[in-house]
N, C-alpha and C positions, 0 to 999 in steps of 0.2 A: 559426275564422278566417272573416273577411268581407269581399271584393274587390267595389267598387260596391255601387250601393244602399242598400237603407236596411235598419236592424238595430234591433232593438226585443229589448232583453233585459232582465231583472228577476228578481228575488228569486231569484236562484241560487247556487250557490255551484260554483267552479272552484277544485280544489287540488292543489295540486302536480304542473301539468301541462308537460310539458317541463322539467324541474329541469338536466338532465344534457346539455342542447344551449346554445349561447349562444346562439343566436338564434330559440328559441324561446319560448313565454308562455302565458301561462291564458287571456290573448285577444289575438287580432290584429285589427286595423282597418285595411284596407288600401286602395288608391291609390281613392280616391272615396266610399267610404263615410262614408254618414250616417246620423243615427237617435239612439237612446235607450238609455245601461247606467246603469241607474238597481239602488239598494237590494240588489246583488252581494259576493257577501265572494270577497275571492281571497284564495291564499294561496301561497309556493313560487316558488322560481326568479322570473319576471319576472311581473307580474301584469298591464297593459296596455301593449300593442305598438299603437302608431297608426304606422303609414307610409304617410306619405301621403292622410289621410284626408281627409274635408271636416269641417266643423261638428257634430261627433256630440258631444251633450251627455252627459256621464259627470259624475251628482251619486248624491249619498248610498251612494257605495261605500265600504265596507272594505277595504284593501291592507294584508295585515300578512305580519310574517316573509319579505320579498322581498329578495333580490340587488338588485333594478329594483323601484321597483313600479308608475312609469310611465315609460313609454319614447315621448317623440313626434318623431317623425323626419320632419321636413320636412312636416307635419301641423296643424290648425288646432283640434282640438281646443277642445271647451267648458267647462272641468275646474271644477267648483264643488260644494260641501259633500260633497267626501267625506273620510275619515279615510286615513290614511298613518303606520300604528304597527308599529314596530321592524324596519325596513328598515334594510337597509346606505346605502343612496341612495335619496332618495323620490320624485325626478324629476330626470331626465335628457332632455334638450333639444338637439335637433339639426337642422341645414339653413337652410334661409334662410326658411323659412315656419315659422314661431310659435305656440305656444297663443292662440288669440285671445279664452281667457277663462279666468282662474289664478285664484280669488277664493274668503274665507270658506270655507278645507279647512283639516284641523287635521292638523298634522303634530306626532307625540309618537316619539320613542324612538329615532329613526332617529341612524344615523353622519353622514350628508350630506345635507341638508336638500335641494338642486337643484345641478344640475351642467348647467350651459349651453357648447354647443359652438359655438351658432351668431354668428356678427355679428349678428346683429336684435335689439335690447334686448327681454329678456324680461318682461311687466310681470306681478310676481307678487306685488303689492301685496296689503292687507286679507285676508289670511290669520294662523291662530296658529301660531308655530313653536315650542309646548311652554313659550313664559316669553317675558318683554321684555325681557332686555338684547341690546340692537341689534348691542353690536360680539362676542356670542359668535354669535347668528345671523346677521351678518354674515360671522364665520370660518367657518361650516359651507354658503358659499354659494359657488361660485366661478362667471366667468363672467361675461356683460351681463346680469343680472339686478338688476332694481328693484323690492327687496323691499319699500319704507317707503312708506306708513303701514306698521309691524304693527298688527295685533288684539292689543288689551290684555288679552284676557279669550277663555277657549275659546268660540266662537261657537255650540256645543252647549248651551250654556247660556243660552238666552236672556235678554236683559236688555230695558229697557222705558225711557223715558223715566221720570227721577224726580230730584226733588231733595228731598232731605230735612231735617230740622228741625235746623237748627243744637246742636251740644251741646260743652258745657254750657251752658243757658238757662236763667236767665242768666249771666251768665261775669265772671271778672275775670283780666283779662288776656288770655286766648286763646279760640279757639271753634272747632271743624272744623265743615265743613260736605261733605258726602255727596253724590256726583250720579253718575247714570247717563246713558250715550247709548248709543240702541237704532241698528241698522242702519238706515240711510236711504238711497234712490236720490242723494243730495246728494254722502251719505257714500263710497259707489261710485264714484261719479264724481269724485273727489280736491274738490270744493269747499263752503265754508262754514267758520266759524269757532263756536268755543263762547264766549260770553263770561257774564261773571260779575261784578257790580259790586253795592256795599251803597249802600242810597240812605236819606236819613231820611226821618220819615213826611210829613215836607212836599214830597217828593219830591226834596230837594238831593243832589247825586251826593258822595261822601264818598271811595268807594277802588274801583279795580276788582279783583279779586279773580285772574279769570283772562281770558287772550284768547290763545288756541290754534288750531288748525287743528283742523278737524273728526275727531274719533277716535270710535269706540265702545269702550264701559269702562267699567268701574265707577272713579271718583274720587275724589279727597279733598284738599283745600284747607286749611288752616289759617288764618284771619286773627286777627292780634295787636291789633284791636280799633283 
């Protein structure tokens, strides 16, 4: 547990600490602290307890097998790339002050994806919730939370800008076509659009293909020639 100040913890592992209390955890962050839990596996009963905290960046943690596995109560929290596997609830959200960064964490296994108590819209956008259809990860959210975009693709897995060779080439009748969109600061920030258009070699515009709001993903098009 950590009240003020700043907290720098790494590669540790906390487990099963407090199981048998409610309102205890494998870690607590408490009223002003800030700092760095970076590359931590927790495990048991609640895994992070922020009350209150400041700005404390929490990436590339493991939270698995938790009741809670993050718990931020009235706290501002920086929550980014970590993993949230086979939790009963993978975040729970309380007070009138906000994670003020929810982004690219992969949440797999879990019963309830976020449980929001507070009035303050929670933005818990560009994240994987385990798959993409919107209205099961929508049932497993309750609360002012604003999940969409999701992450089409485990963000573990990095992807890369590409578009690839149209097949079959050449085609009669149909043809798919292949494309990746890697993360981008654009992407982060809800703006930009993907578009996709066939042009001939004289450069006449012919069809467009796709025009979407910015995702990362692996894709696939089909045009009917």
């Amino acid at each position: 547990e950590r009240t003020g100040g700043r907290l720098e913890l790494s590669d540790s592992e906390l487990l099963e600490n407090g199981v048998t209390k409610e309102t205890a955890a494998n870690l607590v962050l408490g009223a002003g602290t800030q700092g760095l839990v970076s590359g931590n596996g927790f495990r048991g009963g609640i895994g992070i307890w922020c009350s209150g905290s400041g700005a404390v960046l929490l990436q590339d943690n493991l939270l698995t097998g938790h009741r809670l596995g993050l718990v931020s109560s009235d706290a501002r929290p920086q929550v980014a790339g970590n993993r949230f596997v086979d939790n009963e609830l993978a975040l729970l959200i309380e007070g009138d002050t906000v994670p003020q960064r929810l982004q690219l964490n992969v949440v797999e296994g879990s019963g309830q994806l976020v449980e929001s108590r507070s009035t303050v819209e929670v933005s818990a956008a560009n994240n994987w919730w385990g798959g993409v259809d919107e209205d099961e990860i929508e049932s497993r959210i309750t609360g002012n939370v604003r999940f969409r975009p999701v992450l089409g693709y485990n963000p573990r897995q990095p992807l890369r800008f590409a578009l690839a060779q149209n097949h079959p080439n050449p085609f009669n009748g149909s043809t798919r076509i292949d494309y990746s969109i890697a993360i981008t600061d654009a992407l982060l920030a809800g703006d930009g659009e993907v578009r996709m258009s066939v042009y001939t070699v004289a450069g006449g515009h012919v069809r467009q293909l796709v025009r979407r709001p910015l995702e990362a993903g692996a894709f696939t098009v089909v045009w009917d020639g």
